[in-house]
C-alpha positions as a printed Julia matrix, in Angstrom:
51×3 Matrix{Float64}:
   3.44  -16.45  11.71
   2.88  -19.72   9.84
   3.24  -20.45   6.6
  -0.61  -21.51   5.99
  -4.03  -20.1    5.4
  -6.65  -20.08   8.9
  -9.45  -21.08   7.09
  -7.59  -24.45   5.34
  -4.63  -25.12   6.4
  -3.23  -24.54   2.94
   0.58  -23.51   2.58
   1.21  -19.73   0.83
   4.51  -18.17   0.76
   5.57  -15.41   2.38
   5.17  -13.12  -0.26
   1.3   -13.9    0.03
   1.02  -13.11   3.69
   2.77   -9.86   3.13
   0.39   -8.98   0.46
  -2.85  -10.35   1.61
  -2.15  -11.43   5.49
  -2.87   -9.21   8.32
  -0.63   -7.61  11.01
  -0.02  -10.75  12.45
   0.22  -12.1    9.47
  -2.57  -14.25   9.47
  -3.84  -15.05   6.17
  -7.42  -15.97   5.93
  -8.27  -16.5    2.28
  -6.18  -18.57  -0.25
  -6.16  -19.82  -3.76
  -6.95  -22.95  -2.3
 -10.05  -21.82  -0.76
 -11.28  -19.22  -2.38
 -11.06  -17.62  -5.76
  -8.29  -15.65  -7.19
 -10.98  -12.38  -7.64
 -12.23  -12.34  -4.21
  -9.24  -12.88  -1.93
  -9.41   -9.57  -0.6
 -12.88   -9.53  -0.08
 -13.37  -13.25   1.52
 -10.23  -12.46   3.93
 -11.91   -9.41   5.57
 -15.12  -10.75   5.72
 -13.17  -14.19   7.29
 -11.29  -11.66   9.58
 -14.27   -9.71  10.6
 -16.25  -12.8   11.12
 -13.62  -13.99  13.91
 -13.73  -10.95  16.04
């Protein structure tokens, strides 16, 4: 588990891969890269995308 979004590389804390990451704890969806709102919604679209 790193400490960074897939999609940009940008750094989230722990506490936002525990909320929003998967199993793995891969985050795909950030602040940086998408909007607040649609986190949830870009993430498993992001996830679903890459399997």
């Amino acid at each position: 588990m790193t400490n960074q979004c897939n999609h940009c590389e940008a750094f989230v804390s722990r506490n936002f891969i525990r909320v929003f990451g998967d199993d793995q704890g891969n985050v795909y969806a950030c602040p940086s890269c998408s909007a607040n709102a649609g986190i949830s919604q870009v993430s498993a679209e992001r996830r679903a995308a890459e399997s």
